[in-house]
N, C-alpha and C positions, 0 to 999 in steps of 0.2 A: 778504810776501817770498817768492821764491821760490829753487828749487835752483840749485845750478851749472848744472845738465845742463840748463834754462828760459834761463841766460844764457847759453852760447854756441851753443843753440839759436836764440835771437833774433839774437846779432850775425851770426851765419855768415848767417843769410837775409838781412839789414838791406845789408850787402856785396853779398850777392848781385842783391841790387834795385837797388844803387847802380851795379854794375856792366851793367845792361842798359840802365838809364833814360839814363846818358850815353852807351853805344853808338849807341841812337836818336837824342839831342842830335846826333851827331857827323854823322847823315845827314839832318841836316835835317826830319826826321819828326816837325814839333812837334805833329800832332792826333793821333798815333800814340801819342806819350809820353804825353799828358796820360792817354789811356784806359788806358795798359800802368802807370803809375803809380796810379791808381784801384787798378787790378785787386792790383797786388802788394800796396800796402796792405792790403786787403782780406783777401788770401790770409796776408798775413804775422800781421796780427793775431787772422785767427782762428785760424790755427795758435800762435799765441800764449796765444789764450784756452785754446785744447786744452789745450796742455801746463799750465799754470797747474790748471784743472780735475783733471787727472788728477793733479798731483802732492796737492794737496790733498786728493783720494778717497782719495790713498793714506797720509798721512799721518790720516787720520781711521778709517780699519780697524786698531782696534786690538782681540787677540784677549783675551777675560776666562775665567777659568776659574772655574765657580762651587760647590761641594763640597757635594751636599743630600746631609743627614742625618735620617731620620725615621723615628719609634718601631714603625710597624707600616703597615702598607701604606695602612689606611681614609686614614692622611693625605697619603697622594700630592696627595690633592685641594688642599691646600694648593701643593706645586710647581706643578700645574697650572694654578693659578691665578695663580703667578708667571709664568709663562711667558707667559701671555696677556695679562699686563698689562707687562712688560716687551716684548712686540710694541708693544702701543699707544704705547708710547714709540721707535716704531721702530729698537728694537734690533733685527739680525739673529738670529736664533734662531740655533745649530747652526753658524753662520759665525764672529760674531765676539764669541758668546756659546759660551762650551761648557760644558755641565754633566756633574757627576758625580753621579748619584744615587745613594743605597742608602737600602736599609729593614733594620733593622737585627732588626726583628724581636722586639722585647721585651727583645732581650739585649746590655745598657748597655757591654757586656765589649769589643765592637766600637768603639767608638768612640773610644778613644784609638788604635786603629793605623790608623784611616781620617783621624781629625785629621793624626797625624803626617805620614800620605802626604800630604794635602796641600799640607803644610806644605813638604815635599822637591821636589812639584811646582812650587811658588809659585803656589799659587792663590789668587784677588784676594778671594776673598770665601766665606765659608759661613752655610749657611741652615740654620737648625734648624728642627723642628716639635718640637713638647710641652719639656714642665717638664722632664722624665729627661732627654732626650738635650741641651735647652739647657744645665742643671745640670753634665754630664758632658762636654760643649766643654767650657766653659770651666773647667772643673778642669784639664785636658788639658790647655789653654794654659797657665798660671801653670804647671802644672807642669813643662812641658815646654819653658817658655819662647817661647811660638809666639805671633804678632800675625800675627792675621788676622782683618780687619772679620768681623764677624756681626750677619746678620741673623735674628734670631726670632719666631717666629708657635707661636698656641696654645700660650700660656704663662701659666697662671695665676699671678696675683700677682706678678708681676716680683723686687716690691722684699722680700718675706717671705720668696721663693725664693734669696734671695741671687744673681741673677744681675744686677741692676743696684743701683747707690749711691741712687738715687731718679728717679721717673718723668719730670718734666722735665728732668734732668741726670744720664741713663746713666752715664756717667766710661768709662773704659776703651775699647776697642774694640767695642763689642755696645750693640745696640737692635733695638728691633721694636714686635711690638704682641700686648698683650697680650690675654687673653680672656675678660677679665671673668664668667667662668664662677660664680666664688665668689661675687660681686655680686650676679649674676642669680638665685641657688636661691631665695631666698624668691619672686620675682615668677613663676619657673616653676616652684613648689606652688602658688600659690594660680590660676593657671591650668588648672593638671593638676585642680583642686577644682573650679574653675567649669565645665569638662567636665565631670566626671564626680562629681557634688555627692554621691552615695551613698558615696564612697570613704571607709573609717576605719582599714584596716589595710594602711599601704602599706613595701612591701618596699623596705629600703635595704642596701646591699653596699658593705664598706671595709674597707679594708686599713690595719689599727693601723701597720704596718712602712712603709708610705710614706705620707709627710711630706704631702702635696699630699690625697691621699684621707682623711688623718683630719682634717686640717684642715678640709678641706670638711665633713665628718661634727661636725664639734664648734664651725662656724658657727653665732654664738647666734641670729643672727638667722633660721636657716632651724629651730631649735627652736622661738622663739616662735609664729613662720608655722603650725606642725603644731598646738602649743598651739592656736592662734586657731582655726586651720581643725579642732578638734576631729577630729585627724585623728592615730592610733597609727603612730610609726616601728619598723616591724620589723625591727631589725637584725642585720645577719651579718656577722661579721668573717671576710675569706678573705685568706688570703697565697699563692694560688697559682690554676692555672686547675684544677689539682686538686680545690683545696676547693669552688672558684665550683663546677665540675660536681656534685659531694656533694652539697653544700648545695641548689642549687637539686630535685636530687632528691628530697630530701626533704620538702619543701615542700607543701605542699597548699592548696587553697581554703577551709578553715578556719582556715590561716594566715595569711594576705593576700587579697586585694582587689585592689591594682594593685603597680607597681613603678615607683620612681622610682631616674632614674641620679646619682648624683655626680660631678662632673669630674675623673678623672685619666685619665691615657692608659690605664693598665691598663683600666676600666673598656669603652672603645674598641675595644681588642684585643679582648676577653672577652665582646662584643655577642650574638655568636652565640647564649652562652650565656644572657641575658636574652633573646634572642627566644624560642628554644624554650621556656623557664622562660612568657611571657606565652602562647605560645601554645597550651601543656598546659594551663594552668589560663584560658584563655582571659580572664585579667585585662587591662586597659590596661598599657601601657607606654610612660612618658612617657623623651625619649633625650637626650642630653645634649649631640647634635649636630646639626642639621636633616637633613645630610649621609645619617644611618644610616638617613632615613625610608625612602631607595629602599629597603634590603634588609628593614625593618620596625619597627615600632611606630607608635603612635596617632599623637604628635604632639609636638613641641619646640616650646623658644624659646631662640635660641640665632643669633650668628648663623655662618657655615658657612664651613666649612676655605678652601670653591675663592673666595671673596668676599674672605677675609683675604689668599689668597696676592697678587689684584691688589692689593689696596691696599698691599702688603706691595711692589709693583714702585716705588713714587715714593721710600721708603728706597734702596732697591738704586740705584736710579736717583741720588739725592742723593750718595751715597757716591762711586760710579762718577766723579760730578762734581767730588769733591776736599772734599767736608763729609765731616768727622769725622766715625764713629760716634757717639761719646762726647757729640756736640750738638744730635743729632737725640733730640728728644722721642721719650717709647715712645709709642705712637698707643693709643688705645682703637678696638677694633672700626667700622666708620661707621654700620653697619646691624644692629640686631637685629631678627630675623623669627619670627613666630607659623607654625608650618608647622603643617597637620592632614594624617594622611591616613585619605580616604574606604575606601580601596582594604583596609588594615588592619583598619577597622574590619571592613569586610565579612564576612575573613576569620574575624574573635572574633564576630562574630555580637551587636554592642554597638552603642549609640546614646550622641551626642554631644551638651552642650544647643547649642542655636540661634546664642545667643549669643555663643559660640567661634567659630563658622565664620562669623559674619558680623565675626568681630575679623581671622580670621585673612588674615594678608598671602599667605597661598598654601594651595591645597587639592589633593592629591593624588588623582586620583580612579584 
């Protein structure tokens, strides 16, 4: 179907052709006619076609506003990996896509007056990164009474987090994909072991106060792992970047051996301080993101922010299409990757066995 302004665009020319073609009739110019009737057909229906074309393009640019929320800047890489994967779906980026970014910076305080604006906006959709800031939407919303689809990435455990009713049937308005990060700790210890087989006292950091990092910390299965791998967890409890800096000062090489990360986004934010912590004592440090190997440590298994964010674009994308949040399965990650890197190593002045690097699916040199 088209507009008004396509139908009396068509009739007003249809007349007009009608009115030339019996002109010529009238003067006897019948090899004349046949060609000037050729031609106006011609002309009429592709200007025809035109307007049809254009009203269509224009009824197909429809403007979305999308509200990104994320706990500390390391996870932009996540957006950016939205963004690239909702190109491949040829979306307009910046046209008929407009986003709002922030990083909120560790501080959860932000995020119910950045929900709200949205909200005031009428924005189609919001995109969380980590547990804190999905947790703290959607408290925002119930409390505030706000529906607005959500999509989430780098969220441990969905359904323990209380942010969905169960993994194949979200409910409410929100899905995503989680990040199986809890899952993975035993297979990346006994990884971090088969590198570095000498390891026996290796440095773990958790925060009693958030939910997500004791959890991890008190997964039995990543106890027995250490059991197995005869290998001593030295732990530190910090509630702040205050303590993390203390604590890892005081530390020494008759303390630990290596360092292994646990997945909460604090831990993320707070890398910095695990790198210099590895790099003083020039122990390994295995990261809890592949993502953090550019700025350092040994080596991950995990798989990484900017890979989530595309796969995180066939969600947004479904939504956009008129599927409920609430039906769209939470996704598990597609791809977990073994990342090494050489270039680290170098730095600690350390050797990796053989065996690793011919596992691993990427080698940073």
């Amino acid at each position: 179907m088209t507009d008004n302004k396509s139908v009396i665009y068509f009739t007003v020319t249809l007349v007009a052709c009608e009115e030339i073609v019996i002109g010529l009739i009238r003067s006897h110019k019948v090899g004349t006619v046949i060609g000037t009737v050729i031609g106006l057909v011609l002309i009429l229906f592709g200007s025809f076609a035109s307007e049809i074309s254009a009203s269509q393009n224009e009824r197909k640019i429809k403007i979305r506003h999308i509200g990104v929320i994320v706990y500390a800047e390391p996870f932009l890489k996540s957006y950016e990996g939205l963004r690239s994967g909702l190109q491949k779906k040829s979306f307009r980026l910046d046209e008929e896509l407009i986003f709002a970014v922030h990083s909120i910076d560790r501080d959860l305080s932000k995020v119910e007056s950045l929900v709200k604006k949205f909200a005031a906006a009428d924005f189609d959709l919001i995109y969380t990164v980590t547990t804190p800031v999905t947790q703290a939407v959607k408290a925002c919303m119930l409390k505030n009474r706000i529906n607005i689809p959500v999509v989430f990435t780098v969220v441990a455990d969905p359904v323990n987090s209380e942010i969905v009713t169960s993994l194949r049937h979200p409910g409410a308005n929100i899905t995503g994909i989680s990040h199986v990060s809890k899952e993975l700790l035993p297979q990346r210890l006994l990884r971090f072991k088969k590198a570095f087989p000498k390891i026996k006292q290796m440095a773990i950091f958790f925060d009693p106060g958030n939910e997500i990092s004791k959890s991890s910390f008190k997964q039995r299965s990543l106890h027995l792992a250490a059991r197995d791998l005869d290998v001593e967890m030295v732990v530190n409890q910090i509630h702040s970047l205050d303590d993390m800096t203390n604590v890892c000062r005081g530390l020494t090489v008759t303390d630990i051996d290596s360092i292994f990360m646990l997945p909460d986004a604090r831990s993320v934010a707070y890398f910095k301080e695990f790198l210099k912590l590895s790099r003083r004592l020039q122990v390994p440090l295995m990261v809890i993101d592949n993502m953090l190997l550019k700025q350092g440590g040994v080596m991950g298994y995990s798989p990484d922010f900017y890979a989530v964010g595309v796969q995180s674009a066939t969600l947004v994308d479904h939504i956009f299409n008129g599927v409920l949040p609430g039906e769209l399965a939470v996704q598990n990650p597609e791809k977990v990757k073994l990342v090494v890197s050489l270039k680290e190593l170098r730095v600690l002045d350390l050797e990796i066995s053989e065996d690793i690097l011919l596992q691993a699916d990427e080698v940073l040199r």
